[in-house]
Backbone as a chain_set.jsonl record, in Angstrom:
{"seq": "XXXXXXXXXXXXXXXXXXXXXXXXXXXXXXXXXXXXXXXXXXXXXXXXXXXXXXXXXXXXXXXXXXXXXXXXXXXXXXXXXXXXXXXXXXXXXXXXXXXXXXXXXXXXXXXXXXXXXXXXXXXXXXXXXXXXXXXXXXXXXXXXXXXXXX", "coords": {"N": [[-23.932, -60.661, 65.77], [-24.85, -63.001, 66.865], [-27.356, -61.814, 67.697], [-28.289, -61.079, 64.853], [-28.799, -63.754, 64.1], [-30.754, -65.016, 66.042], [-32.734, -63.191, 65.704], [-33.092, -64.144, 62.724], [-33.96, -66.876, 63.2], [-36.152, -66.736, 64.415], [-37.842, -66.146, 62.449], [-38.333, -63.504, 61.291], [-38.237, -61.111, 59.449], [-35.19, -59.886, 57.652], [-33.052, -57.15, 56.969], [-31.035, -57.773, 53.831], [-27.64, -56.787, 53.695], [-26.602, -54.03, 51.873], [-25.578, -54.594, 48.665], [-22.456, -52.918, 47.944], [-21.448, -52.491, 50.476], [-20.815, -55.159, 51.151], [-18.704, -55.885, 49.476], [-16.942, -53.751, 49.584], [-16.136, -54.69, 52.239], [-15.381, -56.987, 52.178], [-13.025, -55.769, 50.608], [-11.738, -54.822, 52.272], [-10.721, -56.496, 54.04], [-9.195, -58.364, 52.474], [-7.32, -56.418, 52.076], [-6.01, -56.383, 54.522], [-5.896, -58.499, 55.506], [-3.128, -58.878, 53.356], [-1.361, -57.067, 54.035], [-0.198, -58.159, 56.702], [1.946, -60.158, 55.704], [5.21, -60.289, 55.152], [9.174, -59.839, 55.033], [10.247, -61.572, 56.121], [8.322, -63.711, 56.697], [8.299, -64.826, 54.125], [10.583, -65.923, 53.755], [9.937, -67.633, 55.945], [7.597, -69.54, 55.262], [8.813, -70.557, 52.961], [10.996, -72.345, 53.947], [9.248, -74.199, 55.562], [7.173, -75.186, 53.013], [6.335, -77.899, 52.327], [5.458, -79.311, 54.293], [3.249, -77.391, 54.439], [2.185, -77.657, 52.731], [0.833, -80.432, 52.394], [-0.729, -80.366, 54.83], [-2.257, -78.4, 54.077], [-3.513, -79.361, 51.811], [-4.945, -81.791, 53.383], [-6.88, -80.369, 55.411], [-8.583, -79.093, 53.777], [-9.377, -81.363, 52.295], [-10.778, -82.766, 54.238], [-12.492, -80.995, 54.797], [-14.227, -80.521, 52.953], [-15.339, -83.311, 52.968], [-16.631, -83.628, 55.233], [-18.661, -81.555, 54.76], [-19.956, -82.673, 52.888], [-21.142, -84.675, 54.161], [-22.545, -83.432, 55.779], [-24.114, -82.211, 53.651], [-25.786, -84.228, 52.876], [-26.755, -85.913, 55.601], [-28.241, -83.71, 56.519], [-29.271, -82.225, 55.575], [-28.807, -80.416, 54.45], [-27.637, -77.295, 51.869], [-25.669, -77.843, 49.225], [-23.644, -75.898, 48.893], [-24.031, -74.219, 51.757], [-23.48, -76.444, 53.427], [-20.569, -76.991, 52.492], [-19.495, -74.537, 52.942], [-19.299, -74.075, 55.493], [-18.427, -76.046, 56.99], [-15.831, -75.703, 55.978], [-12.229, -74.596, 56.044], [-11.639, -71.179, 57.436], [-11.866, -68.051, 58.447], [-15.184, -66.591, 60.825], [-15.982, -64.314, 59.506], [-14.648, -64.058, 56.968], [-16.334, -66.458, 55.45], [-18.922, -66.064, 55.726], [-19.188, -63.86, 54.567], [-18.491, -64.681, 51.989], [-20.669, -66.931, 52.061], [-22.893, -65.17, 51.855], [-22.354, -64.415, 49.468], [-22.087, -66.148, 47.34], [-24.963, -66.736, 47.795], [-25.385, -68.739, 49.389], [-26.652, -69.981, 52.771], [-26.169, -67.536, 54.922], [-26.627, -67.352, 57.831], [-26.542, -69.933, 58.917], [-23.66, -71.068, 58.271], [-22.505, -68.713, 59.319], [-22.927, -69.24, 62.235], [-22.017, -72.017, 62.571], [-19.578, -71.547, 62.192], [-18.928, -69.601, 64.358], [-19.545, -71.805, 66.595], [-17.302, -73.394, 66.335], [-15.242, -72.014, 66.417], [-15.566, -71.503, 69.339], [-15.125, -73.55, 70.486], [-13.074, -74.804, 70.937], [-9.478, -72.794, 71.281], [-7.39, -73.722, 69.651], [-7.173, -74.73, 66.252], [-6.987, -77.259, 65.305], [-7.349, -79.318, 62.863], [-8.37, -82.359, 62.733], [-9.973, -82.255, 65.624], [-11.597, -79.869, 64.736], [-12.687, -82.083, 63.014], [-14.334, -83.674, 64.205], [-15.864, -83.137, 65.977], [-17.525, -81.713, 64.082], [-18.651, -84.347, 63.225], [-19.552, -85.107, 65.853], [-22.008, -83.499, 65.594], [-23.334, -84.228, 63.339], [-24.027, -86.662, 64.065], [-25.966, -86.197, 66.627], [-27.898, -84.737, 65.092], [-29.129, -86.599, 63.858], [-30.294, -88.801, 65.781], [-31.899, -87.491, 66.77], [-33.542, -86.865, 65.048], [-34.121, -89.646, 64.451], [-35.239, -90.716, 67.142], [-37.058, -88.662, 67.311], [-38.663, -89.165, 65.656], [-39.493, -91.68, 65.826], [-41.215, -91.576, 68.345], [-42.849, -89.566, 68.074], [-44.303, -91.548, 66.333], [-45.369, -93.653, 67.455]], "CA": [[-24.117, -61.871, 65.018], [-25.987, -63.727, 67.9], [-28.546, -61.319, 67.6], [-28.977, -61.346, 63.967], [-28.671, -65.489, 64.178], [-31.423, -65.08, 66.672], [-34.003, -62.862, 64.819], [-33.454, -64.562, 61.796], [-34.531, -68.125, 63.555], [-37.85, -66.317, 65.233], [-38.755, -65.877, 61.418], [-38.598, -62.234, 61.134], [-37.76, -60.726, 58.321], [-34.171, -58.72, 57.864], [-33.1, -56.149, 55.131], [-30.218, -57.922, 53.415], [-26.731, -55.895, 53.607], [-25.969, -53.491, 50.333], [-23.787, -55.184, 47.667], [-21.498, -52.447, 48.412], [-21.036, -52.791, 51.76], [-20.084, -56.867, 51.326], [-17.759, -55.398, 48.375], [-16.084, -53.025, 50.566], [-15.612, -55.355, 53.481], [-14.09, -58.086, 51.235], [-11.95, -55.26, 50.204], [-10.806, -53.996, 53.198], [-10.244, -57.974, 54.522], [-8.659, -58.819, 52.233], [-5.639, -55.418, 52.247], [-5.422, -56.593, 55.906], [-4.529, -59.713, 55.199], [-2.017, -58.757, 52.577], [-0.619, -56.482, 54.673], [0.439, -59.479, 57.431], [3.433, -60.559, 55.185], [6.462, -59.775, 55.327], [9.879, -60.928, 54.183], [10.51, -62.932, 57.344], [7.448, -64.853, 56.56], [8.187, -65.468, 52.905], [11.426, -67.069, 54.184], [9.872, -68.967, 56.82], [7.397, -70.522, 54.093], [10.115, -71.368, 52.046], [11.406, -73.69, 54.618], [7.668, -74.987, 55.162], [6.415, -75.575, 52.49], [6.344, -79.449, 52.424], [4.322, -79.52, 55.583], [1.851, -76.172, 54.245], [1.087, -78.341, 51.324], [0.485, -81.748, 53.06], [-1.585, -79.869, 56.172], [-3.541, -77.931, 53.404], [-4.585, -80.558, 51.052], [-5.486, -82.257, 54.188], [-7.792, -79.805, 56.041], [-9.314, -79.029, 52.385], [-10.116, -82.641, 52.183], [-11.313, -82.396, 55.432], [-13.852, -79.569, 55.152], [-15.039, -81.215, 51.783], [-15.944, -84.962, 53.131], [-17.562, -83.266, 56.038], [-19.705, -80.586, 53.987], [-20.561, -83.677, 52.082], [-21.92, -85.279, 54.907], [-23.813, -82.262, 56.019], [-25.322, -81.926, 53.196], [-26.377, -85.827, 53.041], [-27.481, -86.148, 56.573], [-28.605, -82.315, 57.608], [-30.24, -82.158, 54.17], [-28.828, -78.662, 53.893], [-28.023, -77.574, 50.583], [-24.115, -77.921, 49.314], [-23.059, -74.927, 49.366], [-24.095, -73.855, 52.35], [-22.716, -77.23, 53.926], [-19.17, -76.707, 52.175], [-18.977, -73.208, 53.769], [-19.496, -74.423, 57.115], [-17.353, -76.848, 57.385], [-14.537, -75.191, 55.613], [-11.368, -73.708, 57.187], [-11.46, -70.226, 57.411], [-12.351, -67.41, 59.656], [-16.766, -66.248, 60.561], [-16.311, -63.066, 58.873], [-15.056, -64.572, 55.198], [-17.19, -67.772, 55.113], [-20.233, -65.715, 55.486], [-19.217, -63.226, 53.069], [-18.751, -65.878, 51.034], [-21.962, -67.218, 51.608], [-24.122, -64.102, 51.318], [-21.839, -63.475, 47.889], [-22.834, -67.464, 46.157], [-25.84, -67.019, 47.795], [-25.772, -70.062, 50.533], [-27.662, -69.32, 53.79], [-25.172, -66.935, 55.819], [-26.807, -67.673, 59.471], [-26.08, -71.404, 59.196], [-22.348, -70.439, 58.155], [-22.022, -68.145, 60.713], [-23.012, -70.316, 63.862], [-21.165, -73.241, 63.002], [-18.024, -71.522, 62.792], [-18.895, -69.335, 65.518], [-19.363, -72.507, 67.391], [-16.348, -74.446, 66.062], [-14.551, -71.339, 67.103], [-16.062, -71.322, 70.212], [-15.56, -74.5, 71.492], [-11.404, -74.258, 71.335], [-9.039, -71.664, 70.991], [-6.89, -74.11, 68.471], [-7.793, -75.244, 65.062], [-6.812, -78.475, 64.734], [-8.344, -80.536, 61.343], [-9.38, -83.746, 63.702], [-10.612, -81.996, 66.125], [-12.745, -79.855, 63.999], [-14.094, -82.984, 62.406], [-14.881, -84.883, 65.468], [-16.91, -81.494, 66.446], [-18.858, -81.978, 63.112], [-19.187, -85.88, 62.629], [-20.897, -85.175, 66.767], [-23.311, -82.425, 65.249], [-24.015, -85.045, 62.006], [-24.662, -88.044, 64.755], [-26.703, -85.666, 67.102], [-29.125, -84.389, 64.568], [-29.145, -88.153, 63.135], [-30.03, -89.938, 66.712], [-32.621, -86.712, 67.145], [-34.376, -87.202, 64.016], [-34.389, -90.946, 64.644], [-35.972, -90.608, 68.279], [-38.301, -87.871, 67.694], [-39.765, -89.648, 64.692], [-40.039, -92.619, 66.626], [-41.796, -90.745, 69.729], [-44.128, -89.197, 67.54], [-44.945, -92.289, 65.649], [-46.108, -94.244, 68.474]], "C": [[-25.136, -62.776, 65.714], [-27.322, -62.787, 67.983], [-29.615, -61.242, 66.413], [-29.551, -62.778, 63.971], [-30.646, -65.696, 65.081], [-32.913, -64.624, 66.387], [-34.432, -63.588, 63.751], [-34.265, -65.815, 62.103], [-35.999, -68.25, 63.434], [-38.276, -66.117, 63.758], [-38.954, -64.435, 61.129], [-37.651, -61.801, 60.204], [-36.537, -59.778, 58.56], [-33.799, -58.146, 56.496], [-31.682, -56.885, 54.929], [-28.859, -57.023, 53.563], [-27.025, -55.45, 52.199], [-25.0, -54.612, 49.727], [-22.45, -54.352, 48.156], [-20.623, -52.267, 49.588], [-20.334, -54.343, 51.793], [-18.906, -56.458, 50.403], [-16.622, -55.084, 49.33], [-15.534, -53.809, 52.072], [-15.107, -56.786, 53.425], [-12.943, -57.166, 50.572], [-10.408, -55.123, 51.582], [-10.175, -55.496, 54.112], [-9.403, -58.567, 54.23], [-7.097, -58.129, 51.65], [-5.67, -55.573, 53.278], [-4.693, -57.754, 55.77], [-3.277, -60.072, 54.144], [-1.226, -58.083, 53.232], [0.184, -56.944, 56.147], [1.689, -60.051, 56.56], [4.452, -60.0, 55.276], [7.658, -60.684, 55.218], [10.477, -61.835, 54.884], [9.678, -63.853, 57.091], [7.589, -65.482, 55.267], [9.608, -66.475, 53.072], [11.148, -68.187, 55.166], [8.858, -70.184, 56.243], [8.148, -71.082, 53.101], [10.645, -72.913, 52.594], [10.126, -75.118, 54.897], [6.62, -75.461, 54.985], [5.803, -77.052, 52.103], [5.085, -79.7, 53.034], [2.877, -78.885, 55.305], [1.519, -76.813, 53.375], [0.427, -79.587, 51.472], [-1.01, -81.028, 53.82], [-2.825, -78.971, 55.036], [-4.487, -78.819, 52.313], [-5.36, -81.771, 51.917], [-6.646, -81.873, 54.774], [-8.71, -78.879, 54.729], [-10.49, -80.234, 51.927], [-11.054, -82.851, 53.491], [-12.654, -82.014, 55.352], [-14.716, -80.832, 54.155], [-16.009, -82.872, 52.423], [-16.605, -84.402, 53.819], [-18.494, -82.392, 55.922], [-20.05, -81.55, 53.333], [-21.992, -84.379, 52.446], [-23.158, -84.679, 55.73], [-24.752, -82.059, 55.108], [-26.153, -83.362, 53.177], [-27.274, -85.81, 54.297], [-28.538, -85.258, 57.002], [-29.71, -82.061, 56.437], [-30.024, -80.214, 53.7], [-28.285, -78.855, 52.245], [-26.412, -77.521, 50.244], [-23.054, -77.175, 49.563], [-22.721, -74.522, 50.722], [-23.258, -74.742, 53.812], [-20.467, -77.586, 53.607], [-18.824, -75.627, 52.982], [-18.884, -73.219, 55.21], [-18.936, -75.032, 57.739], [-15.996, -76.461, 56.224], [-13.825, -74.084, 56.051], [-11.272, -72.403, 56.802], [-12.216, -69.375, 58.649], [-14.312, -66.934, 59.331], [-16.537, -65.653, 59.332], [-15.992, -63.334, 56.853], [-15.71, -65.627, 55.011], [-18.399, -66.97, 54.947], [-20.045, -64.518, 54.576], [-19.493, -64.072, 52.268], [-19.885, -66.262, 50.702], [-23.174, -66.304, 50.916], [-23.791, -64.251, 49.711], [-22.598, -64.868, 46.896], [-24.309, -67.849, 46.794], [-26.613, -68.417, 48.583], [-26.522, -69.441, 51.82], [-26.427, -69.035, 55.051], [-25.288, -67.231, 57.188], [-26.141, -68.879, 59.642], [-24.569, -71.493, 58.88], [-22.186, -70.576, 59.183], [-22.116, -68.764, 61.943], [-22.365, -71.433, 63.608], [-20.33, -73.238, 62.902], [-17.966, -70.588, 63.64], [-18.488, -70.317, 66.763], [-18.015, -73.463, 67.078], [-14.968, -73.25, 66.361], [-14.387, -70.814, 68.501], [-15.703, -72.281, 71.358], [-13.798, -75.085, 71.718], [-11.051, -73.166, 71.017], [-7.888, -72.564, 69.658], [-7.615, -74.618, 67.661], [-7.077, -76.413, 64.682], [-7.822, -79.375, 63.721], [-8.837, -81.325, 62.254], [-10.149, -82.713, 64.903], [-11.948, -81.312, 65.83], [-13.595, -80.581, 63.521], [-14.382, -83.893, 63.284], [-16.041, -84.096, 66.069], [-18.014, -82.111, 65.115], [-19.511, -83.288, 63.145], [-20.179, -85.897, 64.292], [-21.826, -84.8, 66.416], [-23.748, -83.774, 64.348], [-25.013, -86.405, 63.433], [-25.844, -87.761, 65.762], [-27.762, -85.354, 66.349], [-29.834, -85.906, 64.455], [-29.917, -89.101, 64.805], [-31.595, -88.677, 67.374], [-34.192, -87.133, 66.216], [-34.769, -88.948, 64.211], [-35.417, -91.247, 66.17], [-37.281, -89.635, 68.093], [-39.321, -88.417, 66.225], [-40.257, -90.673, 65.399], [-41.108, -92.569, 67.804], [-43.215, -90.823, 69.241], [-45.14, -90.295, 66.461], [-46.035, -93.671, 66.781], [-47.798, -94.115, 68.719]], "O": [[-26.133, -63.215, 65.14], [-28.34, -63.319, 68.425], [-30.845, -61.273, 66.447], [-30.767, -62.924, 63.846], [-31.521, -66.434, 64.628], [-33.947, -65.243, 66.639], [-35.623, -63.82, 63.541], [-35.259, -65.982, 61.396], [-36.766, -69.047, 62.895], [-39.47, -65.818, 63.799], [-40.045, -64.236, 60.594], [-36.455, -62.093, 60.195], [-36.621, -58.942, 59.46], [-34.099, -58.501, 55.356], [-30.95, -56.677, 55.897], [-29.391, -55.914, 53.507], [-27.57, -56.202, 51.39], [-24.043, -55.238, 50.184], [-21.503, -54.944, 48.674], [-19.427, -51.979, 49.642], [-19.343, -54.554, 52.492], [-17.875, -56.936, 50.877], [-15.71, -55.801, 49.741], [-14.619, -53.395, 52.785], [-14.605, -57.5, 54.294], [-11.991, -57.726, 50.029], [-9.191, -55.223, 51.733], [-9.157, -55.38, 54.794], [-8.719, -59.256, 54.987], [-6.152, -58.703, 51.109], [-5.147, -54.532, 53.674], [-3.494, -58.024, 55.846], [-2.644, -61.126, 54.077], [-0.068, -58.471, 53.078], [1.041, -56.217, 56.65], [2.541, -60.462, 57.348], [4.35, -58.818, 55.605], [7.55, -61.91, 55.26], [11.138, -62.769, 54.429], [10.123, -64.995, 57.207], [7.097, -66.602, 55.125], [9.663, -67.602, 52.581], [11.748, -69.255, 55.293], [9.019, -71.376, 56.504], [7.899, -72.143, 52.527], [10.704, -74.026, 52.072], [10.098, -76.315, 54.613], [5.679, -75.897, 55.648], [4.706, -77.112, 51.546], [4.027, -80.125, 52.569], [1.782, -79.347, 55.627], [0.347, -76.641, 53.038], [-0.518, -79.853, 50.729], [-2.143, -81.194, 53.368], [-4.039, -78.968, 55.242], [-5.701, -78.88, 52.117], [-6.168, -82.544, 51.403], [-7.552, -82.704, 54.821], [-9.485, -77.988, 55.078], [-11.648, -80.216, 51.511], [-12.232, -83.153, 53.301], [-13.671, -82.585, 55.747], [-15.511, -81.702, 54.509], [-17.163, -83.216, 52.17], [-17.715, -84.374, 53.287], [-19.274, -82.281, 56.868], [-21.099, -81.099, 52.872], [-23.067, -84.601, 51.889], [-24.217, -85.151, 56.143], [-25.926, -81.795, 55.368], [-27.318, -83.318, 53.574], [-28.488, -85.702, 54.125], [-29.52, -85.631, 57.644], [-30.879, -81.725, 56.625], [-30.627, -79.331, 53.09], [-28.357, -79.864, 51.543], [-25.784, -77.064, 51.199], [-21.987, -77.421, 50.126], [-21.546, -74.413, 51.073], [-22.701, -74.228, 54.782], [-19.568, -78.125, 54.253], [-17.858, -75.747, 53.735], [-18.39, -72.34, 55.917], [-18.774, -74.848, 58.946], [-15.319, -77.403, 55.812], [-14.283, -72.985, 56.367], [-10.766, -72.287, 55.685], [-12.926, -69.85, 59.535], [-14.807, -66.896, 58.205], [-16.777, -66.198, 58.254], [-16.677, -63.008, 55.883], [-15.609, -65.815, 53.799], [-19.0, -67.205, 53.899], [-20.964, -64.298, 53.788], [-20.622, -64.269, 51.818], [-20.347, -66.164, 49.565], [-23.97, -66.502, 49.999], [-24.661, -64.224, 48.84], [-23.417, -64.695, 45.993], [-24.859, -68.915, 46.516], [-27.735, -68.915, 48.489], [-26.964, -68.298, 51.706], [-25.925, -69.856, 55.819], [-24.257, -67.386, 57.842], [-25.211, -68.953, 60.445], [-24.174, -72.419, 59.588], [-21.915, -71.516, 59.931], [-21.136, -68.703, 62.685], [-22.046, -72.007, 64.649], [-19.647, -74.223, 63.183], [-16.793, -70.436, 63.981], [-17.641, -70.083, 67.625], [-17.881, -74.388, 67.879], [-13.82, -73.671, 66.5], [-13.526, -70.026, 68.894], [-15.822, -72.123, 72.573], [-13.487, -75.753, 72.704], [-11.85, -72.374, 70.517], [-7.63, -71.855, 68.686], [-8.715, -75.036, 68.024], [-6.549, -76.412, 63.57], [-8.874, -79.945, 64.009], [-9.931, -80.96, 62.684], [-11.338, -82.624, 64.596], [-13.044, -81.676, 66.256], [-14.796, -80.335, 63.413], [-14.71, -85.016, 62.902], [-17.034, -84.609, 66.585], [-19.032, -82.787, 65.266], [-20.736, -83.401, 63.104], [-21.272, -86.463, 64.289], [-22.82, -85.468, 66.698], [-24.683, -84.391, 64.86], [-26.187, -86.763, 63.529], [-26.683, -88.644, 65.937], [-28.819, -85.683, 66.887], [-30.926, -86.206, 64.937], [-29.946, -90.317, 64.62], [-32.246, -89.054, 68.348], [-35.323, -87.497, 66.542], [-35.944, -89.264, 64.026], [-36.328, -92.07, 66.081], [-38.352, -89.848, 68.662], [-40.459, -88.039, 65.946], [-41.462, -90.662, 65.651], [-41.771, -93.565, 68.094], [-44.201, -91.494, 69.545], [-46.24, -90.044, 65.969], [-47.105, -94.258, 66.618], [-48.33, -94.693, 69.667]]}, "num_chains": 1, "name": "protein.A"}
């Protein structure tokens, strides 16, 4: 991934994956993660669910305000800023992206790095991680225009 991430930057052209290959590896992703249940877990969501529905309409809202703001500040494009800042693991966000067609590198590295930079996933912490990246580009772009306007 760091290697593709890395060619793609330098501008060099790469051959897209097959359709079938992204097909097949949203297939096979997604009978792994069906195959993680079990009827201990459907009883221990039972109990809760209160909390899984609070904590998910939370870190939903979450992703969303802060893909908002990505795309606002970063000037990326919405998609590609929704997918990036929304909770899930590299490997389906950038499916994802390749599949609606958002820009898979920029995906992939910012939940590489937002997976990178703890081993928990806490919602605030994730968005304290992004709202730095938004204020860093923002304080970059503001200095190096200034620099160069001089």
């Amino acid at each position: 991934m760091i290697t593709v991430g890395a060619l793609r930057t330098a501008g060099l052209p790469l051959k897209e994956l097959p359709r079938w290959l992204v097909l097949t590896t949203q297939i096979i992703l997604g009978g792994y993660l069906g195959t993680t249940f079990t009827p201990e877990m459907v009883v221990t969501l039972k109990a809760l669910l209160l909390p899984i529905i609070f904590f998910s309409i939370f870190v939903v809202g979450n992703g969303i305000i802060i893909g908002l703001l990505f795309h606002h500040f970063l000037k990326w494009d919405l998609a590609t800023s929704l997918l990036a800042t929304a909770a899930g693991g590299v490997t389906l966000m950038t499916l994802t992206a390749m599949e609606i067609g958002a820009d898979p590198v920029r995906v992939s590295i910012m939940h590489a790095l937002a997976s990178a930079k703890s081993t928990n996933n806490y919602a605030y912490i994730n968005s304290t991680y992004y709202l730095l990246i938004i204020l860093l580009v923002i304080c970059y772009n503001f200095f190096s225009s200034a620099i160069f306007n001089l």
